[in-house]
VMD Tcl script that draws the C-alpha trace (Angstrom):
set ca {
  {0.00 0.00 0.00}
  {1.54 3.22 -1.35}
  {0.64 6.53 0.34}
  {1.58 10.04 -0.57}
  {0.33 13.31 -0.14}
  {-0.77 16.23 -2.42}
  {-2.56 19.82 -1.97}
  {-4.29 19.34 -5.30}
  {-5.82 15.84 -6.61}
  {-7.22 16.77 -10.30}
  {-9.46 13.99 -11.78}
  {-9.03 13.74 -15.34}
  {-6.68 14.16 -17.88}
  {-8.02 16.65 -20.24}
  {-7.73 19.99 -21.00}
  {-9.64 21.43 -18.09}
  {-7.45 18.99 -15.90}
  {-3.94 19.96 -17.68}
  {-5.65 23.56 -17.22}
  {-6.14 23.51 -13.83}
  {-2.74 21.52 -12.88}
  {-0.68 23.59 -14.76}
  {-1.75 26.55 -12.64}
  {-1.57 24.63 -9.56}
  {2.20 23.03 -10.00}
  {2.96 26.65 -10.75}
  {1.41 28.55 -8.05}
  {4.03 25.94 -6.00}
  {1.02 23.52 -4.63}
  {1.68 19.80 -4.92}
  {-0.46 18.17 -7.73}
  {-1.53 14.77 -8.94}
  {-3.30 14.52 -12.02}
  {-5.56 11.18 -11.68}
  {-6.43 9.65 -15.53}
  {-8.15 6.84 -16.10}
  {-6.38 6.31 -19.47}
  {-3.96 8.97 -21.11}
  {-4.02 12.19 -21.79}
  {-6.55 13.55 -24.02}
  {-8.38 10.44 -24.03}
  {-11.85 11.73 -24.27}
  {-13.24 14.24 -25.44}
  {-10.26 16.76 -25.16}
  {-9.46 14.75 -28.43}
  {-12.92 14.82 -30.44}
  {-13.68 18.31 -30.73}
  {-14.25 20.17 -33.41}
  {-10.50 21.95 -33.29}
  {-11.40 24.76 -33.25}
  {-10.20 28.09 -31.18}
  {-12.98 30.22 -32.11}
  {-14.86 33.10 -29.61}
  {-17.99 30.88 -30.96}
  {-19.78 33.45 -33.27}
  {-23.33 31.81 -33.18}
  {-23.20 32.53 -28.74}
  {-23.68 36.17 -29.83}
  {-27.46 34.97 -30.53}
  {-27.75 33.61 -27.14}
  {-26.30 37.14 -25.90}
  {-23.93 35.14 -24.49}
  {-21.53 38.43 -25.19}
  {-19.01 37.66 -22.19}
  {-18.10 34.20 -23.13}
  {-17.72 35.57 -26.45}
  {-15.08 37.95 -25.56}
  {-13.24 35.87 -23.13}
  {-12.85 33.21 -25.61}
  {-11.61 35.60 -28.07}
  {-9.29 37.03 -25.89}
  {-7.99 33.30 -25.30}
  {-7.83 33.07 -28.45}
  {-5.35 35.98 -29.11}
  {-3.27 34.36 -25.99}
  {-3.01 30.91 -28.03}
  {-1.99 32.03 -30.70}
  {0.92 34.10 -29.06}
  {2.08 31.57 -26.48}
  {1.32 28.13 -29.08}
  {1.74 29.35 -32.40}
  {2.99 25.86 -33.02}
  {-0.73 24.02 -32.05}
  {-2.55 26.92 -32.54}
  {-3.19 29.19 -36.12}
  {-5.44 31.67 -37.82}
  {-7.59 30.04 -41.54}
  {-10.18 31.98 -42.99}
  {-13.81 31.09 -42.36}
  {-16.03 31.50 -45.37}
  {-20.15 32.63 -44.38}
  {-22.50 32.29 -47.52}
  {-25.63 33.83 -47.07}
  {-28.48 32.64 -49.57}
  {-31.74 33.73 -50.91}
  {-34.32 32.58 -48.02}
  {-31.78 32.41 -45.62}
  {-33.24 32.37 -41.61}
  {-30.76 35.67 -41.33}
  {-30.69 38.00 -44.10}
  {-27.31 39.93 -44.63}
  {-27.48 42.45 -42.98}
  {-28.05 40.78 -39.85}
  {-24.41 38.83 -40.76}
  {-22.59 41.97 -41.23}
  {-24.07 43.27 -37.34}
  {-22.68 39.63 -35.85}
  {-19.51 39.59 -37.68}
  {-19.19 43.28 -36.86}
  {-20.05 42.73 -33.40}
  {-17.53 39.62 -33.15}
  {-14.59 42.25 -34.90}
  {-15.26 44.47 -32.30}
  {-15.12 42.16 -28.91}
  {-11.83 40.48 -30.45}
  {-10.27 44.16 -30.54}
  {-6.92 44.84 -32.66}
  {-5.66 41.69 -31.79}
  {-5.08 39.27 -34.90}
  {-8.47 37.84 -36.89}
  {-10.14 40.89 -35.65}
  {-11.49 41.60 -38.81}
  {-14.42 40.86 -41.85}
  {-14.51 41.48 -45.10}
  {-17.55 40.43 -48.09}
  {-16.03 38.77 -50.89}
  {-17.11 40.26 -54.48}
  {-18.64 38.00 -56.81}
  {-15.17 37.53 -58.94}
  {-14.11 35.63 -56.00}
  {-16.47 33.26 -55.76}
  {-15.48 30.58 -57.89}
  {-12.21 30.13 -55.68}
  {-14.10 28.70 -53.06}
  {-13.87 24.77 -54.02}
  {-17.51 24.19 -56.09}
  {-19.57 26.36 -53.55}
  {-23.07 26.56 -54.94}
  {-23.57 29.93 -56.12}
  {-27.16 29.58 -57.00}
  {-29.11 31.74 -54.76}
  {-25.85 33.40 -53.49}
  {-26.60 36.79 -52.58}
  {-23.57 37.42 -50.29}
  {-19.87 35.71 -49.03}
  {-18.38 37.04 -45.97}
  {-14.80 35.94 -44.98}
  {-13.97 36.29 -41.54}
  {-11.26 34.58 -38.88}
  {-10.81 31.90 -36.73}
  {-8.13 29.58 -35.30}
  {-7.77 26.20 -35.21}
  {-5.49 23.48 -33.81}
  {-4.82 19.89 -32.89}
  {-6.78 19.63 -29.27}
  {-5.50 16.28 -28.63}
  {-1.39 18.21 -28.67}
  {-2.70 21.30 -27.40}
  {-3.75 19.20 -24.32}
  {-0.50 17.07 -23.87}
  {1.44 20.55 -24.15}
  {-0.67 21.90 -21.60}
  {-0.25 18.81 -19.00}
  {4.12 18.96 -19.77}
  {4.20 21.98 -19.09}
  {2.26 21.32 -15.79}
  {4.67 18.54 -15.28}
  {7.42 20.84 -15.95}
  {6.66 22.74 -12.83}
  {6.24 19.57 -10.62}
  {2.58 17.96 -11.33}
  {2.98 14.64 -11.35}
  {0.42 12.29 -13.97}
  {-0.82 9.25 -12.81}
  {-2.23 7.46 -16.51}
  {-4.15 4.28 -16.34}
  {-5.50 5.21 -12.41}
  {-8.83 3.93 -11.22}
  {-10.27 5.95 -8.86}
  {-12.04 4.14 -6.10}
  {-13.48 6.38 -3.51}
  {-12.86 9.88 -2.30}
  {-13.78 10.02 1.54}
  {-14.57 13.48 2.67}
  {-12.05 14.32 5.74}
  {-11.84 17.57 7.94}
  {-8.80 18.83 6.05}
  {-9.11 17.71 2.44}
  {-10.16 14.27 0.76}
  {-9.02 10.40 1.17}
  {-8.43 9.11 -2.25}
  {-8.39 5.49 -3.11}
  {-7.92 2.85 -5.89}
  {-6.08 1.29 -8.73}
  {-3.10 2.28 -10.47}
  {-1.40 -0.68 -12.48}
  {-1.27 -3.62 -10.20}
  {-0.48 -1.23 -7.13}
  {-3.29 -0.33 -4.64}
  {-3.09 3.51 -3.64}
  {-4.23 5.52 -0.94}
  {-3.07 9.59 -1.07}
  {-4.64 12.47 1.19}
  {-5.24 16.05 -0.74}
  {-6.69 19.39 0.75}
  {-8.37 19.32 -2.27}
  {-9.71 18.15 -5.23}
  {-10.93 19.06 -8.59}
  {-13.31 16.68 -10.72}
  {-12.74 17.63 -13.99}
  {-13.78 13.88 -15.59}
  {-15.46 15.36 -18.45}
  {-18.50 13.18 -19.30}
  {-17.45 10.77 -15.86}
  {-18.05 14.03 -13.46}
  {-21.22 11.95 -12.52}
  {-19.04 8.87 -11.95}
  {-17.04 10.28 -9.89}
  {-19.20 12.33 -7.51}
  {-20.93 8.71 -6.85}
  {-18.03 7.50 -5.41}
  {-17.67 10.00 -2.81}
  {-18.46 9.99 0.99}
  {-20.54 11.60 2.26}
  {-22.37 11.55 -0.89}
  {-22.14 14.52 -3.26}
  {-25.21 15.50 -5.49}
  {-24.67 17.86 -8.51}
  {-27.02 20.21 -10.48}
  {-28.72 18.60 -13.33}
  {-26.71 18.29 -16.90}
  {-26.90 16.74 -19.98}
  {-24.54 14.94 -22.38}
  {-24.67 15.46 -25.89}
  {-22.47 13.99 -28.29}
  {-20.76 15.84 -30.78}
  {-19.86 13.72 -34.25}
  {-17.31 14.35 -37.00}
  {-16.66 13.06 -40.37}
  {-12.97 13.12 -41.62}
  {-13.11 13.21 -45.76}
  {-9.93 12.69 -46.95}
  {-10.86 13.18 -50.86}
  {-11.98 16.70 -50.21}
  {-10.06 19.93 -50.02}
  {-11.77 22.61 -49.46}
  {-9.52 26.09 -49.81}
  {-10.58 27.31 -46.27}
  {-13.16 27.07 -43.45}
  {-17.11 26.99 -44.20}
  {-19.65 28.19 -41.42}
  {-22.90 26.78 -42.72}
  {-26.60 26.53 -41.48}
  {-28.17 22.92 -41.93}
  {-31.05 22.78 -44.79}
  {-32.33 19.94 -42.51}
  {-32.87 22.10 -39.39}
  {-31.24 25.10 -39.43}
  {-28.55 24.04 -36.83}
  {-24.60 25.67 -37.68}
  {-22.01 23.51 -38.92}
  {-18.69 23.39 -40.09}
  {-16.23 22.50 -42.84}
  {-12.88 22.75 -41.88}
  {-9.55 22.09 -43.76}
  {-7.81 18.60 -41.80}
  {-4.80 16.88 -42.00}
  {-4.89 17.37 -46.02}
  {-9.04 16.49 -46.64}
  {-12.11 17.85 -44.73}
  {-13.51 17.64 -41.49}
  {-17.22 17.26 -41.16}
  {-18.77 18.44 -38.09}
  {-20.74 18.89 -35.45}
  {-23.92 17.54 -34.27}
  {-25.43 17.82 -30.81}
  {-27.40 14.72 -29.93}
  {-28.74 13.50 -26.61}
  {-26.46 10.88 -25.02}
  {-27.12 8.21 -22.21}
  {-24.21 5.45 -22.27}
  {-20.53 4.39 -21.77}
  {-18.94 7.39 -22.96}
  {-16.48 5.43 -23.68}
  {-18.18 3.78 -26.73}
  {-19.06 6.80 -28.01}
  {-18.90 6.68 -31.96}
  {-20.83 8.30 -34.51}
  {-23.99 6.74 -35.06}
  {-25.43 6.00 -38.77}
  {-27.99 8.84 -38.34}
  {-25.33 11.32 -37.66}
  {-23.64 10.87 -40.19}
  {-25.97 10.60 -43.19}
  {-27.31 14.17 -41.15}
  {-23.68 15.90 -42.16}
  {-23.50 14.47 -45.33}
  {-27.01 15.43 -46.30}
  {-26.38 19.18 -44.97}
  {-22.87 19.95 -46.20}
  {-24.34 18.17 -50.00}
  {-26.49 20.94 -50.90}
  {-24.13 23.16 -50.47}
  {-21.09 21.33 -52.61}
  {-22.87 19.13 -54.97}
  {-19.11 18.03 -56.91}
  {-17.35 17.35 -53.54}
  {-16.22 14.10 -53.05}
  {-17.59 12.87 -49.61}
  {-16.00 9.49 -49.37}
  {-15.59 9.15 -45.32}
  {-12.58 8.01 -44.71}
  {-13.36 7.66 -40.95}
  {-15.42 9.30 -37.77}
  {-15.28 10.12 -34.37}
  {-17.45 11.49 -31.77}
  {-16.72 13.15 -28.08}
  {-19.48 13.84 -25.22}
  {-19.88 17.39 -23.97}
  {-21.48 18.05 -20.40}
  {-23.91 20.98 -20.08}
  {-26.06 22.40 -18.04}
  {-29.42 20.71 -18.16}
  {-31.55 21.95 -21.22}
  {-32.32 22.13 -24.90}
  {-28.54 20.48 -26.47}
  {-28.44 23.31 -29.18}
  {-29.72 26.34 -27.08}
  {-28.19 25.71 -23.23}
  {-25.62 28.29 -21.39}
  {-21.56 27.01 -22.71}
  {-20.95 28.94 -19.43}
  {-19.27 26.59 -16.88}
  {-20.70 25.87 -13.79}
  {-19.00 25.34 -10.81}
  {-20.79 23.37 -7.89}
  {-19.08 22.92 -4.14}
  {-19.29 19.97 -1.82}
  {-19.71 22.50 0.80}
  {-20.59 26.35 -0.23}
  {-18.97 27.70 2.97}
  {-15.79 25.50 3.33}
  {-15.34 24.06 -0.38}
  {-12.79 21.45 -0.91}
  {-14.22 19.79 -4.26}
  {-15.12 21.37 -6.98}
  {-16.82 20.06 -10.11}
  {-16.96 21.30 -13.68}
  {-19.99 21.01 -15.56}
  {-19.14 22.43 -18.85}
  {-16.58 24.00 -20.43}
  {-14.84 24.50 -24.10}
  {-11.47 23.65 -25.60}
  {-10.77 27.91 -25.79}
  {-11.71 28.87 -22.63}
  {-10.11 25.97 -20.52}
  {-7.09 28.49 -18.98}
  {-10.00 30.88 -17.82}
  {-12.06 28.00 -16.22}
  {-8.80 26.50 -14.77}
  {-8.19 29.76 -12.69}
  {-11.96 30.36 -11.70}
  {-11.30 26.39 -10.39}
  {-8.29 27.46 -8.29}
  {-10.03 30.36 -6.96}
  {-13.30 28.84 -5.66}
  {-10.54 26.39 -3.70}
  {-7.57 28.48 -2.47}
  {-8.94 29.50 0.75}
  {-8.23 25.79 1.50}
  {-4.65 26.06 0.34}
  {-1.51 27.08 1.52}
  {-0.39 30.83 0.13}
  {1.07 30.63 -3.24}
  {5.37 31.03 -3.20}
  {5.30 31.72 -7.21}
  {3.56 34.85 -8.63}
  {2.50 35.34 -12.28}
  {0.42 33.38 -14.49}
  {1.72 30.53 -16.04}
  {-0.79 30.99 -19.39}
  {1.17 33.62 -20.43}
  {4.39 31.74 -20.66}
  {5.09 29.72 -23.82}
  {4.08 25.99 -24.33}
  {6.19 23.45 -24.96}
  {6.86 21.84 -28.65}
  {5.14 18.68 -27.80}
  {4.40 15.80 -30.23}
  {1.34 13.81 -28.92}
  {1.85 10.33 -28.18}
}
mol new
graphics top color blue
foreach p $ca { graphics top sphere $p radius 0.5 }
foreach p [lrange $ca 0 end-1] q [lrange $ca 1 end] { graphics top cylinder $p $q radius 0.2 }
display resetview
């Protein structure tokens, strides 16, 4: 029986977890990062790739999110220019379309201005010359193109950057680690369970569930039992065409139900995606389901009647959000206690690839009156990441 001890036990190796440990290691805390299989395992992994302020939030008047994530955005691309880059995003708007022009130009106007001077804050409408450039877009009942920017990047190497450089400050990772219990004690949390062969036992003042779809998983397993607000998963599916090359980014509105989806430039073809569909299973099993993906191949069709759509393969992650309508609830994260007046566990429900550095801190905060006082100052998101190749 092993036993060691740690101001910080993060559960789950994603990005929120590499988020919140990298901050943590830094700040001069002791931290153990808890996966059950290896970094970036879940859905840290199966995004869509993107590092985007999430244009269609402005409809939701989600405005805040909107400009945090942009600002994130400009801070990727400055400290990962390696993982992290700027492609053009191309925004047809049709006769009949749900939002005329005009009400394109005021959201991509609006989107310029919360992203500031900082690179990709700017639009422009492509002229009508341009428009056969754009890899066999229909043109028929075109009545405008707008071009604006957004970043993308691999999420699965932005992740394992973000957990070595963690690890680079003294966070230790603990991959293939079945959690057990976690035991509620005056000072902190018991932790127990499996890793390898060896049976562990290790103390923290606190923790930090950040298991992604297994948040619910986990929170059974503690003691005194520890109820969280009601969420949802929805599963998010991709298509990878390798055949297909389109010349940039396409933000496009369903024909089928108006939803937004995208076509983005991958590894050489396309990349198909997203849907938002109800999910109750093993997360782990999650694939894309026959339904999903004749629903992206029957939206993106219309649109580029030549392309060649041969799937070459698919994938699909699980997103958790606050209970409510899939395509309409909050992306703000929520942040639930065990105990509102003396918190020593806190749980993420929600959450996006952009915004993870934000979250991480808002995670520390809600739990450092439980720690000892930082001994390093700064922040350690503004420092660059390592050149990492993902395993």
């Amino acid at each position: 029986m092993a036993s060691y001890d740690y101001d910080v036990a993060v559960v789950g190796g994603g990005i929120h977890g590499a988020g919140v440990a990298q901050i943590a290691a830094h700040a001069g805390w002791s931290c153990v990062v808890l996966e059950q299989a290896h970094v970036a395992a879940g859905t840290s992994s199966r995004s869509s790739k993107l590092i985007h302020g999430g244009l269609r939030y402005l409809q939701q008047m989600q405005f805040g999110l909107v400009r945090e994530c942009l600002q994130e955005r400009t801070r990727l691309l400055h400290v990962a220019p390696q993982l992290v880059r700027l492609i053009p995003f191309y925004l047809p708007v049709y006769q009949h379309a749900s939002r005329p022009p005009w009400m394109i130009r005021a959201g991509l106007t609006l989107y310029a201005m919360l992203a500031g001077r900082n690179p990709g804050g700017h639009y422009e409408r492509l002229p009508q010359s341009q428009w056969d450039t754009l890899g066999g877009l229909r043109q028929s009942g075109l009545k405008q193109l707008f071009c604006y920017y957004d970043a993308q990047t691999d999420d699965r190497a932005l992740t394992v950057a973000v957990m070595a450089s963690a690890q680079s400050y003294g966070a230790q990772l603990w991959c293939a680690t079945t959690l057990q219990q976690l035991h509620r004690l005056p000072q902190g949390y018991r932790l127990s369970g499996q890793r390898g062969a060896v049976t562990f036992t290790i103390q923290a003042r606190v923790v930090v569930n950040v298991a992604g779809p297994w948040i619910g998983t986990v929170a059974a397993k503690c003691q005194p039992p520890l109820e969280l607000p009601p969420f949802a998963q929805v599963q998010g599916a991709h298509l990878s065409l390798p055949n297909w090359h389109p010349p940039g980014a396409f933000t496009l509105q369903s024909p089928l139900d108006g939803r937004v989806f995208f076509v983005l430039p991958w590894q050489g073809g396309a990349l198909l995606g997203s849907t938002e569909t109800p999910f109750d299973g093993d997360p782990a099993q999650a694939a894309c389901t026959p339904q999903e993906q004749a629903y992206l191949l029957e939206s993106a069709h219309p649109f580029f009647p030549q392309a060649d759509m041969t799937v070459g393969a698919s994938f699909a992650g699980i997103r958790v959000l606050p209970k409510g309508d899939a395509n309409r609830a909050s992306r703000e994260a929520l942040l639930p206690v065990d105990d509102p007046t003396k918190p020593r566990l806190v749980t993420l429900i929600g959450g996006k690839l952009t915004s993870y550095h934000p979250t991480a801190r808002a995670i520390i905060k809600r739990l450092q009156g439980a720690l000892p006082p930082a001994n390093t100052a700064g922040d350690p998101g503004l420092l660059p990441l390592p050149p990492t190749t993902p395993p």
